[in-house]
HTML snippet that shows the backbone in 3Dmol.js (N, CA, C, O; Angstrom):
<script src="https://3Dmol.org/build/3Dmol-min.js"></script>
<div id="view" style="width:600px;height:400px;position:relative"></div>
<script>
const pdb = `
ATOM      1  N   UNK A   1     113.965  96.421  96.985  1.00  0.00           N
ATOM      2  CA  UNK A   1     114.884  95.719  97.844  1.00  0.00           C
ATOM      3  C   UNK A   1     115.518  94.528  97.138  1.00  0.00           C
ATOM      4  O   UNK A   1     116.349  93.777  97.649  1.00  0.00           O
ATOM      5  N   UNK A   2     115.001  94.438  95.835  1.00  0.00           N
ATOM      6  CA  UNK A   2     116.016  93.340  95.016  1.00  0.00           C
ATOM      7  C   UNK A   2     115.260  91.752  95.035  1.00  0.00           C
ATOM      8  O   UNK A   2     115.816  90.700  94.719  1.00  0.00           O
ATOM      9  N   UNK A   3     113.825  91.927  95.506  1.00  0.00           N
ATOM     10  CA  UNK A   3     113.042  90.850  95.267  1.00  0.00           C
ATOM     11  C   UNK A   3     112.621  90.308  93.788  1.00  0.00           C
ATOM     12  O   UNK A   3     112.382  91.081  92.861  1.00  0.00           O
ATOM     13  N   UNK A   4     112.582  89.410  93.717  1.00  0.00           N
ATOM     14  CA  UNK A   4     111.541  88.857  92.407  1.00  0.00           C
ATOM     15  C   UNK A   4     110.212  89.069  92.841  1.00  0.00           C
ATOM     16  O   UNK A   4     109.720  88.595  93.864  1.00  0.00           O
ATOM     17  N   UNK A   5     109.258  90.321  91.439  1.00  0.00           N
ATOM     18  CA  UNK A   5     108.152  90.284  91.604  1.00  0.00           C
ATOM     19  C   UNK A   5     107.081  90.186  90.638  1.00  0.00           C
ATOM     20  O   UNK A   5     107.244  90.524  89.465  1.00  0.00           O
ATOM     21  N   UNK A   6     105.977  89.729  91.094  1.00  0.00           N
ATOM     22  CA  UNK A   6     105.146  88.538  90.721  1.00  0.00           C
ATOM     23  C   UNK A   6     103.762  89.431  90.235  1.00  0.00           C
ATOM     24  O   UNK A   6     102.836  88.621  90.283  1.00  0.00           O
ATOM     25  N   UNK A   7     103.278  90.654  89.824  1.00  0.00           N
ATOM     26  CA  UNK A   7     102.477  91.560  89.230  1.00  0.00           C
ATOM     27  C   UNK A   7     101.335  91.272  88.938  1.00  0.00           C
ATOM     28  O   UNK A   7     101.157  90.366  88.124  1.00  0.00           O
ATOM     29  N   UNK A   8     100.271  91.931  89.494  1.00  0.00           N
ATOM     30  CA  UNK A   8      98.669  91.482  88.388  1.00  0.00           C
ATOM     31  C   UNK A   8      99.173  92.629  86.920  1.00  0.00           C
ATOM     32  O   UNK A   8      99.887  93.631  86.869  1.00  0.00           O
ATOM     33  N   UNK A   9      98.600  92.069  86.164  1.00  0.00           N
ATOM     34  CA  UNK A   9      99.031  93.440  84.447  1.00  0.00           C
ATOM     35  C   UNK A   9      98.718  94.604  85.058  1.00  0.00           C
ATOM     36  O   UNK A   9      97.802  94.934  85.811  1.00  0.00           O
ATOM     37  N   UNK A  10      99.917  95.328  84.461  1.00  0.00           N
ATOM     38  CA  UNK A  10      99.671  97.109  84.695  1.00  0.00           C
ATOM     39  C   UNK A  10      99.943  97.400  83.389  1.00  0.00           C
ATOM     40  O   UNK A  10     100.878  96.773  82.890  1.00  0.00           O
ATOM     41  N   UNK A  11      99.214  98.396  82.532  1.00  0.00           N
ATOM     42  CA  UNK A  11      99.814  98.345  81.408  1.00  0.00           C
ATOM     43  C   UNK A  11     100.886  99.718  81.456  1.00  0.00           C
ATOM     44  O   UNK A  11     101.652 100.074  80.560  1.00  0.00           O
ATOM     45  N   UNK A  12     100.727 100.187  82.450  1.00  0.00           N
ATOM     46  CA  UNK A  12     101.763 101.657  82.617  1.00  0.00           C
ATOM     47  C   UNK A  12     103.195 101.039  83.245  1.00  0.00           C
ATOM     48  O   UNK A  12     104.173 101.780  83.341  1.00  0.00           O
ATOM     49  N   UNK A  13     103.243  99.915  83.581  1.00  0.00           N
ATOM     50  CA  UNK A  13     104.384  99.245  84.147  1.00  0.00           C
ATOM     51  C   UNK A  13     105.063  98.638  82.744  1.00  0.00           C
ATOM     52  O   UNK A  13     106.266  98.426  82.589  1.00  0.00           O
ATOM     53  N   UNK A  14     104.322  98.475  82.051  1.00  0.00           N
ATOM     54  CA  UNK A  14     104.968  97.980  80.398  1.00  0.00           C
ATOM     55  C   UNK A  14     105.927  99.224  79.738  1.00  0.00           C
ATOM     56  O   UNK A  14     106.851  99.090  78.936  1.00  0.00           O
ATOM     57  N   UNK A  15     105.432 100.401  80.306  1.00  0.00           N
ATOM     58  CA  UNK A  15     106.111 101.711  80.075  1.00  0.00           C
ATOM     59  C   UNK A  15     107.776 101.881  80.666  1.00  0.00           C
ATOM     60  O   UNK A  15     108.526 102.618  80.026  1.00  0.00           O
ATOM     61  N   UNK A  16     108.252 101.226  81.804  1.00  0.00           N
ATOM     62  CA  UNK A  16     109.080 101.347  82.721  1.00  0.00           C
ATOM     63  C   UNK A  16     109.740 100.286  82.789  1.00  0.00           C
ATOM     64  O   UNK A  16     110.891 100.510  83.164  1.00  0.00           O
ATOM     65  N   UNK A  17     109.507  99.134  82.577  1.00  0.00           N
ATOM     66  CA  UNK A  17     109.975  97.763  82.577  1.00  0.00           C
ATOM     67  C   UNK A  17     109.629  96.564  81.469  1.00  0.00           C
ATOM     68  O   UNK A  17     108.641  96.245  80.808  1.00  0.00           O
ATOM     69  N   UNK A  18     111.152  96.023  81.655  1.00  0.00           N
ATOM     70  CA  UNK A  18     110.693  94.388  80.618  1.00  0.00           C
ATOM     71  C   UNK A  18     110.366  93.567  81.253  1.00  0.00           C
ATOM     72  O   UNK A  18     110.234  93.574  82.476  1.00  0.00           O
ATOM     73  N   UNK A  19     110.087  92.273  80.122  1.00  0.00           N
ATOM     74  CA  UNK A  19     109.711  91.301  81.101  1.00  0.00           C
ATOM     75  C   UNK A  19     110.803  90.463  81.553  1.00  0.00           C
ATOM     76  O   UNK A  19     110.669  89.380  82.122  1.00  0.00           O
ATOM     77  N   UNK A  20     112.310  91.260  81.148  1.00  0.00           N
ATOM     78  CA  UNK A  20     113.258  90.354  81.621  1.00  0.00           C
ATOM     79  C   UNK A  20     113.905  91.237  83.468  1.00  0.00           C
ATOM     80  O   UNK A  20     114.859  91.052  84.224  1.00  0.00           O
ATOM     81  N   UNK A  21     112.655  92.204  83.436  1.00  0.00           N
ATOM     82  CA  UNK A  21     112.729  92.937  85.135  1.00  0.00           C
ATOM     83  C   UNK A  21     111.924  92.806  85.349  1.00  0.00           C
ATOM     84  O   UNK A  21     111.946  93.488  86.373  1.00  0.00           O
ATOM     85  N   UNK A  22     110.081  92.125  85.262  1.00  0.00           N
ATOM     86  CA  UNK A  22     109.296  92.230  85.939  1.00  0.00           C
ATOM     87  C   UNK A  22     108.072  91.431  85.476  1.00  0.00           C
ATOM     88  O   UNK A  22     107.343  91.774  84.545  1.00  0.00           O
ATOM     89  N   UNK A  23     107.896  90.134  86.357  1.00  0.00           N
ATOM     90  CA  UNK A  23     106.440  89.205  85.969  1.00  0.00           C
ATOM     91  C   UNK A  23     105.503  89.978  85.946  1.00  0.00           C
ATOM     92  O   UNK A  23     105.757  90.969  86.632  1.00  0.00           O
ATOM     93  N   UNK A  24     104.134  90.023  85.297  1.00  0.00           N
ATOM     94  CA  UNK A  24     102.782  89.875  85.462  1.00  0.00           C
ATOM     95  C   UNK A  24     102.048  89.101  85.406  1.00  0.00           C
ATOM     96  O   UNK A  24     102.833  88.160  85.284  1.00  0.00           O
ATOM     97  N   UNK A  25     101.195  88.701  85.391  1.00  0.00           N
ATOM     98  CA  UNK A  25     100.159  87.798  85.024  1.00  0.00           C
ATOM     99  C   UNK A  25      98.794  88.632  84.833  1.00  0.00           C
ATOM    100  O   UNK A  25      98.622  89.718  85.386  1.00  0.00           O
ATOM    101  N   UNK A  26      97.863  88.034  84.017  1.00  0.00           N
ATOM    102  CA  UNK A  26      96.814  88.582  83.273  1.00  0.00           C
ATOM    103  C   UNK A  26      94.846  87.988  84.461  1.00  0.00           C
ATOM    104  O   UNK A  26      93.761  88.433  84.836  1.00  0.00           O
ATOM    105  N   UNK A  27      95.740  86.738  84.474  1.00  0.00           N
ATOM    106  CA  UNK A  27      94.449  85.726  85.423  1.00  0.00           C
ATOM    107  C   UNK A  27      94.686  84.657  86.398  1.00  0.00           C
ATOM    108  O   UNK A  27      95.709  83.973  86.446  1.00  0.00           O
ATOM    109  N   UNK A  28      93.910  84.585  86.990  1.00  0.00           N
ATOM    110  CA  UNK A  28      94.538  83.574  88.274  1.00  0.00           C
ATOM    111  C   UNK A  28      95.149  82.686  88.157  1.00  0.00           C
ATOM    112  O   UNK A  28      95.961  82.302  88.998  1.00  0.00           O
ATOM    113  N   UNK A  29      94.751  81.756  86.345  1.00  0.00           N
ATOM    114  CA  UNK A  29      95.371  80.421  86.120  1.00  0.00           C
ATOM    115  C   UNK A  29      96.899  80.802  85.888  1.00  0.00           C
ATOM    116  O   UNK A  29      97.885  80.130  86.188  1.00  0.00           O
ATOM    117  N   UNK A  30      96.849  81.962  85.321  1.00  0.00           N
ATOM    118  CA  UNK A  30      98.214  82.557  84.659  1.00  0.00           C
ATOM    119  C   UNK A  30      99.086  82.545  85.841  1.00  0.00           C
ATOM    120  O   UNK A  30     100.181  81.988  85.760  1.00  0.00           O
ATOM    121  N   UNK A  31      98.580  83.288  87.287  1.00  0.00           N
ATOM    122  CA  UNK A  31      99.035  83.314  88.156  1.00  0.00           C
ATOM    123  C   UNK A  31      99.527  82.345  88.566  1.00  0.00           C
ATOM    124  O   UNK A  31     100.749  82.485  88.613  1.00  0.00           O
ATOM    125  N   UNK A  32      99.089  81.087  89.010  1.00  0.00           N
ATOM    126  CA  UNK A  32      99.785  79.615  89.091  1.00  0.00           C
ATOM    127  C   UNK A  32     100.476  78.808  88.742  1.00  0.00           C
ATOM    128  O   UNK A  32     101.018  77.854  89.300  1.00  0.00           O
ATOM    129  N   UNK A  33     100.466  79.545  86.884  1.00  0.00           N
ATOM    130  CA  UNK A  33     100.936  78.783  86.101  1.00  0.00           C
ATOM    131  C   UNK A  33     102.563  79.646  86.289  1.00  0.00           C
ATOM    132  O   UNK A  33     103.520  79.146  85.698  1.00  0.00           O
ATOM    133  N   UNK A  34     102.648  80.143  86.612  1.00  0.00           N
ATOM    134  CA  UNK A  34     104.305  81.708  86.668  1.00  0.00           C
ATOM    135  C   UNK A  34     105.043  81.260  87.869  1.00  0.00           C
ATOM    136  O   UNK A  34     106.259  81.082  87.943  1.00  0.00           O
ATOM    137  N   UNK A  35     104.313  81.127  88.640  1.00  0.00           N
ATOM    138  CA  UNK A  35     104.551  80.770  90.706  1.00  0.00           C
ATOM    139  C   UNK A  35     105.140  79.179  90.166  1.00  0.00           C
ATOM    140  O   UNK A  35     106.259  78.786  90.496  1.00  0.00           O
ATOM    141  N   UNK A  36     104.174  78.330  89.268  1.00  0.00           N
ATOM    142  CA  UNK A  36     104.790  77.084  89.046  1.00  0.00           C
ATOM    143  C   UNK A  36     106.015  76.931  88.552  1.00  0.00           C
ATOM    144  O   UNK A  36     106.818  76.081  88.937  1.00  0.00           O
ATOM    145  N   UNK A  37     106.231  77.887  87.534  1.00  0.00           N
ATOM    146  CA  UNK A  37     107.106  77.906  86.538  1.00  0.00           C
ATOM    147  C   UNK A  37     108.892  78.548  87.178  1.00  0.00           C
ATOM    148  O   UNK A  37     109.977  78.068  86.848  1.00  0.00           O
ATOM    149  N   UNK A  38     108.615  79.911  88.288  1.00  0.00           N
ATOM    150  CA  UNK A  38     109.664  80.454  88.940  1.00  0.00           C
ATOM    151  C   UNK A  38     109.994  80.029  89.969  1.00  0.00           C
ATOM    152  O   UNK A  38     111.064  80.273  90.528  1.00  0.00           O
ATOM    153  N   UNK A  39     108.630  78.940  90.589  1.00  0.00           N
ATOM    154  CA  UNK A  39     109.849  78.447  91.946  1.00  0.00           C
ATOM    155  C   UNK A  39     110.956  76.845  91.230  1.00  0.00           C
ATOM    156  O   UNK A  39     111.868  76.193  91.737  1.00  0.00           O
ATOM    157  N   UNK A  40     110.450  76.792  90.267  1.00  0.00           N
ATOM    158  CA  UNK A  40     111.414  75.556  89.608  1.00  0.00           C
ATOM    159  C   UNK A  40     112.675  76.534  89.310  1.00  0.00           C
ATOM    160  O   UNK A  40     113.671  76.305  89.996  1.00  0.00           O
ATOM    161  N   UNK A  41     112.744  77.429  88.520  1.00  0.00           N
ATOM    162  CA  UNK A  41     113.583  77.936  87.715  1.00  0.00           C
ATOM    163  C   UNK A  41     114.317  79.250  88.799  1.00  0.00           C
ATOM    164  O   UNK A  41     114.563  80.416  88.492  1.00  0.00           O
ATOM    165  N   UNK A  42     114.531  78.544  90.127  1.00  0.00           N
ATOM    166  CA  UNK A  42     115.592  80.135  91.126  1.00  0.00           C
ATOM    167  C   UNK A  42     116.557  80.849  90.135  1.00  0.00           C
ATOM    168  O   UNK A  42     116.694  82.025  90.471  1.00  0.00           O
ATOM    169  N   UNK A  43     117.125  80.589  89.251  1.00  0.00           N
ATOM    170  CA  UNK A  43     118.550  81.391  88.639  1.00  0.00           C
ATOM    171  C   UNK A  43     117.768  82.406  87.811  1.00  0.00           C
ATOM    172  O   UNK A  43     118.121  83.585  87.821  1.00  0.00           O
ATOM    173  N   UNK A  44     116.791  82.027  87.145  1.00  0.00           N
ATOM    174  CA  UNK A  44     115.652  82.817  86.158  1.00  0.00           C
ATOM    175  C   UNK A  44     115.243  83.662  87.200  1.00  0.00           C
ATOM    176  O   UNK A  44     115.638  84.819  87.342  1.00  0.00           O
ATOM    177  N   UNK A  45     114.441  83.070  87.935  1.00  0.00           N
ATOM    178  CA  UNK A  45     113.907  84.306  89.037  1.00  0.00           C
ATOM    179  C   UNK A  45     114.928  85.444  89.471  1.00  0.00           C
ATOM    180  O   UNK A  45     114.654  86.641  89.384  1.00  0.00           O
ATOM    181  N   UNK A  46     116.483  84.802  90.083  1.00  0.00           N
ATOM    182  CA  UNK A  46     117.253  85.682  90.293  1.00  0.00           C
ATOM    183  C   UNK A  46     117.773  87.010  89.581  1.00  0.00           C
ATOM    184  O   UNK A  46     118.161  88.135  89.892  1.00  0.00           O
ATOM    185  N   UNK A  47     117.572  86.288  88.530  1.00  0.00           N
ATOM    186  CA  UNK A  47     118.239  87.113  87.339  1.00  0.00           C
ATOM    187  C   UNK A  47     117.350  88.708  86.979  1.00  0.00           C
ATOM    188  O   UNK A  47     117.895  89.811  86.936  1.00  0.00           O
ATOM    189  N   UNK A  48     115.578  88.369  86.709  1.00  0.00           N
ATOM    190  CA  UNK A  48     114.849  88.877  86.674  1.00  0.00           C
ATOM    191  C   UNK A  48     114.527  89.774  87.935  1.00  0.00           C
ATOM    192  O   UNK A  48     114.239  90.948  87.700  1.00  0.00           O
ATOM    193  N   UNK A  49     114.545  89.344  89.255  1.00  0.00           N
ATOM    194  CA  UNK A  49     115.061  90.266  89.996  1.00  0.00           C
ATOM    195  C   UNK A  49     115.857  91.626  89.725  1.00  0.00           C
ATOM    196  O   UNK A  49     115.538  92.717  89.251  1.00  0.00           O
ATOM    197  N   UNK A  50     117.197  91.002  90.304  1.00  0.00           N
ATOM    198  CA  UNK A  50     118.347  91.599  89.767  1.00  0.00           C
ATOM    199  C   UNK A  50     118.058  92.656  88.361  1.00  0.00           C
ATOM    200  O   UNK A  50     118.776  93.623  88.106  1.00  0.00           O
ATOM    201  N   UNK A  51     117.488  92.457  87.971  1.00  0.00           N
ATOM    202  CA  UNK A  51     117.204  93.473  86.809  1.00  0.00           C
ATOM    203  C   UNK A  51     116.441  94.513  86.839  1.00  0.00           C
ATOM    204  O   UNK A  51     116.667  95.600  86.308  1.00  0.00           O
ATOM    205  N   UNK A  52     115.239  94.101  87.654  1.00  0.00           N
ATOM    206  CA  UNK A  52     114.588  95.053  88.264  1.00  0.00           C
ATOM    207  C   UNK A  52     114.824  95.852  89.079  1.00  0.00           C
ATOM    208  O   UNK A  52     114.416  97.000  89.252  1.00  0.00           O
ATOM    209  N   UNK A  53     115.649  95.100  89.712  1.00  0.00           N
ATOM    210  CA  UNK A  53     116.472  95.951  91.011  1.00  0.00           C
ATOM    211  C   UNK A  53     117.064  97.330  90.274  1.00  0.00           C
ATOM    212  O   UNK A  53     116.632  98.480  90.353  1.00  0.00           O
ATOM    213  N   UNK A  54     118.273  96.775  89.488  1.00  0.00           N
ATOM    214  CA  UNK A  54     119.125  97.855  88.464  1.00  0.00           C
ATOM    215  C   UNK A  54     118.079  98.880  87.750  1.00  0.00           C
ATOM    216  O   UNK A  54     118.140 100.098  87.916  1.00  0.00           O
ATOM    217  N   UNK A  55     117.219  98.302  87.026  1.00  0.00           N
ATOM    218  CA  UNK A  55     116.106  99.379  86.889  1.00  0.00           C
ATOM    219  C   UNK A  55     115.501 100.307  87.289  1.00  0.00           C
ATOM    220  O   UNK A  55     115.062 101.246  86.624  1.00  0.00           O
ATOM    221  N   UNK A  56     115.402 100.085  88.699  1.00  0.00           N
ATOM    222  CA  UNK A  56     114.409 100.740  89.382  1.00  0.00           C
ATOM    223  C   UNK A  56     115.311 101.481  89.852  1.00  0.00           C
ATOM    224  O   UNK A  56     114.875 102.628  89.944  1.00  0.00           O
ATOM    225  N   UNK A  57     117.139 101.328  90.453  1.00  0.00           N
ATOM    226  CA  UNK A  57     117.650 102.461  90.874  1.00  0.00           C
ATOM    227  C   UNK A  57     118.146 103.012  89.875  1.00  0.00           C
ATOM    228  O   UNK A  57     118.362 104.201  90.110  1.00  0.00           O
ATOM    229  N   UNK A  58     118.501 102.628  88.611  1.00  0.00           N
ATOM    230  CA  UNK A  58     118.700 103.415  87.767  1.00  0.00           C
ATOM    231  C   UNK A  58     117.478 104.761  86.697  1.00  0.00           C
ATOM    232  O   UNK A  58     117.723 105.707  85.948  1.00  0.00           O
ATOM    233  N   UNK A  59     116.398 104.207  87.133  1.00  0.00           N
ATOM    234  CA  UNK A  59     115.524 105.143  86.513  1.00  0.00           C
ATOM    235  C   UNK A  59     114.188 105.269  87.590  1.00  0.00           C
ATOM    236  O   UNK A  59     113.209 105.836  87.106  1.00  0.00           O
ATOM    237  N   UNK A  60     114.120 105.003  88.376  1.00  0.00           N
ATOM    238  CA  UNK A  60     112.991 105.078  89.288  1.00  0.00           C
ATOM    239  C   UNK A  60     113.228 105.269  90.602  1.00  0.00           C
ATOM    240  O   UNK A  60     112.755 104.525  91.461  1.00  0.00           O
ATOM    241  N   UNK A  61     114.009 106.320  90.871  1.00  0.00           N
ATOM    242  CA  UNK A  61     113.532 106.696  92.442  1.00  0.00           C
ATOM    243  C   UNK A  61     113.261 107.957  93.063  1.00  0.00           C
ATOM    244  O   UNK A  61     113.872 108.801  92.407  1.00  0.00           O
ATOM    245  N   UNK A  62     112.853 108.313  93.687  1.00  0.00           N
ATOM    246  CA  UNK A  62     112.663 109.323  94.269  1.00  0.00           C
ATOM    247  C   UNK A  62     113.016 110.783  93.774  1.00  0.00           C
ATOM    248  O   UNK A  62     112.269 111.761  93.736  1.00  0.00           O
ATOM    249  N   UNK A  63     114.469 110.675  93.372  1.00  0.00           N
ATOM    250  CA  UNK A  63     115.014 111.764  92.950  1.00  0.00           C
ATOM    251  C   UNK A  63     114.819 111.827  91.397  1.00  0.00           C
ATOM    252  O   UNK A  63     114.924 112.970  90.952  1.00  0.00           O
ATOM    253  N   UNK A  64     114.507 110.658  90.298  1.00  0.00           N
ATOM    254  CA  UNK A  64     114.135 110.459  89.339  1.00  0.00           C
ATOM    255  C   UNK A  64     112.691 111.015  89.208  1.00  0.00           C
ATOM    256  O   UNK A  64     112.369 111.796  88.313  1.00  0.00           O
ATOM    257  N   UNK A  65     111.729 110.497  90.292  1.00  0.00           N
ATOM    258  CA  UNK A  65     110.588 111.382  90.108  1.00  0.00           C
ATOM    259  C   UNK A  65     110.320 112.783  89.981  1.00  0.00           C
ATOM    260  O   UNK A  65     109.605 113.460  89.243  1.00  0.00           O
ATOM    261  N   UNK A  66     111.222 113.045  91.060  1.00  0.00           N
ATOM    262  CA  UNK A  66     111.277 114.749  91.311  1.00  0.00           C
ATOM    263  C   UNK A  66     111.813 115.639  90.278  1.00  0.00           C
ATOM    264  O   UNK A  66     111.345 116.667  89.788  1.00  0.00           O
ATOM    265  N   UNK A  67     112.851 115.036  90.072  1.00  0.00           N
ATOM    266  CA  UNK A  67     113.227 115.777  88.603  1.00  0.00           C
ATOM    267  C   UNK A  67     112.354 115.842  87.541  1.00  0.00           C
ATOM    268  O   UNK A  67     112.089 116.917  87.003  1.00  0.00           O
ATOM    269  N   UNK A  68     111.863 114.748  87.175  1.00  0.00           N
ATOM    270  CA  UNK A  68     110.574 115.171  86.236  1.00  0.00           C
ATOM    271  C   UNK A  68     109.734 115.625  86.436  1.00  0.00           C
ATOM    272  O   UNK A  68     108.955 116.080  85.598  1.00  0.00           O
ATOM    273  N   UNK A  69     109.572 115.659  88.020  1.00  0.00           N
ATOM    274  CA  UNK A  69     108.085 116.945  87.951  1.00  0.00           C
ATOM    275  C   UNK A  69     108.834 118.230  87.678  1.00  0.00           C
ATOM    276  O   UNK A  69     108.285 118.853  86.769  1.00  0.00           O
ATOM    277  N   UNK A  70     109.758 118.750  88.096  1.00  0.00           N
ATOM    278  CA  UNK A  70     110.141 120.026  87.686  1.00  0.00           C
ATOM    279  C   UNK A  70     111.060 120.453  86.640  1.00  0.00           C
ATOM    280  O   UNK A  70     111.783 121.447  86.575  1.00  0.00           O
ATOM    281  N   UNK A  71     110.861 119.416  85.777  1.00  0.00           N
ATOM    282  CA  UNK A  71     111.250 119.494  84.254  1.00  0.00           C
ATOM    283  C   UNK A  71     109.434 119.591  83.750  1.00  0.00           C
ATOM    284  O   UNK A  71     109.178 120.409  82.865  1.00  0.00           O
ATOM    285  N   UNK A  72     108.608 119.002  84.161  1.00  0.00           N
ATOM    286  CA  UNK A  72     107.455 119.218  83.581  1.00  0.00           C
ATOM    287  C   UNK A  72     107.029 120.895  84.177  1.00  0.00           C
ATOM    288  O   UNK A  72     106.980 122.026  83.694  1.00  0.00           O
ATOM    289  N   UNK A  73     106.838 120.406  85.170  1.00  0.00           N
ATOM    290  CA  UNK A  73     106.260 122.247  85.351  1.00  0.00           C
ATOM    291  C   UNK A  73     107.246 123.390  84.805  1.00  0.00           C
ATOM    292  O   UNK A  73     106.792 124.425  84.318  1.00  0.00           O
ATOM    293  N   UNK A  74     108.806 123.108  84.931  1.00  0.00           N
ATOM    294  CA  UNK A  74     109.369 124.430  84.198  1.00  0.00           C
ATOM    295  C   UNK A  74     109.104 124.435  82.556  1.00  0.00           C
ATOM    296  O   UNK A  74     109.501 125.445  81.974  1.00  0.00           O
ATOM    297  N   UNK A  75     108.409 123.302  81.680  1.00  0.00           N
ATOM    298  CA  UNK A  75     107.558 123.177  80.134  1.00  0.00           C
ATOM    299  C   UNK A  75     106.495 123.593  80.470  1.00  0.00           C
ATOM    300  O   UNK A  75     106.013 124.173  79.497  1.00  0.00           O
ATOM    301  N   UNK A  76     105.347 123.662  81.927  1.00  0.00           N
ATOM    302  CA  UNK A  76     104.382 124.546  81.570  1.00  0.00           C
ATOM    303  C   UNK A  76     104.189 125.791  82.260  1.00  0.00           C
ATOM    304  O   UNK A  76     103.276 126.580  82.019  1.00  0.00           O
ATOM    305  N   UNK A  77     104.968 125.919  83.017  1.00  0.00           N
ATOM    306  CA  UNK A  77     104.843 127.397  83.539  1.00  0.00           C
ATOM    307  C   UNK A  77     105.785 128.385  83.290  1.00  0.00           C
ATOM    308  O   UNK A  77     105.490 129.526  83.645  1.00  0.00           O
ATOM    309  N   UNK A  78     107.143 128.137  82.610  1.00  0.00           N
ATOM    310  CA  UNK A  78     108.070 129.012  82.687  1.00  0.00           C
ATOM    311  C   UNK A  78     107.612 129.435  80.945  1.00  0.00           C
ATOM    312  O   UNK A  78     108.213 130.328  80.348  1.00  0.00           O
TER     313      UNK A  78
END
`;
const viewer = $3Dmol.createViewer("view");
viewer.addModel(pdb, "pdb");
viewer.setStyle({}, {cartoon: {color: "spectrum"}});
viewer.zoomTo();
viewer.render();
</script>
C-alpha cells in the first residue's frame, strides 16, 4: 500500500529488495536506533517507501508469483 517498512532481517528479502526499498534491523537496539533515525528523516523514509512500493508492483504480485510457478513446473514436468 506504499508504506515505509521497518523489517526484523530476512535474508530471502535481500533476494527481492534493496535497502534503498526496504529497512531491516538485525536487534532491538538496531531497531530504535532506525525508528530514531526515519522519523527525523520523512523525505528518506518517503523515498524508500516509494521504492518499495514500485518494486513490489513491478516484480511481486500475485500474477508475478503465478507465473513462476508455472514456468517452474512446465521445467519439471513437461
Amino acid at each position: 500500500m506504499g508504506g515505509f517498512l521497518l523489517h526484523p532481517y530476512a535474508a530471502t528479502l535481500r533476494d527481492h529488495y534493496t535497502e534503498q526499498e526496504l529497512v531491516m534491523y538485525s536487534s532491538r537496539e538496531e531497531l530504535f536506533e532506525k525508528i530514531d533515525h526515519y522519523t527525523k528523516y520523512k523525505e528518506q523514509r518517503q523515498e524508500i517507501a516509494e521504492a518499495g512500493y514500485a518494486r513490489t508492483w513491478a516484480e511481486h504480485t500475485y500474477v508475478h508469483r503465478c507465473a513462476r510457478l508455472i514456468e517452474l513446473v512446465k521445467e519439471r514436468v513437461l
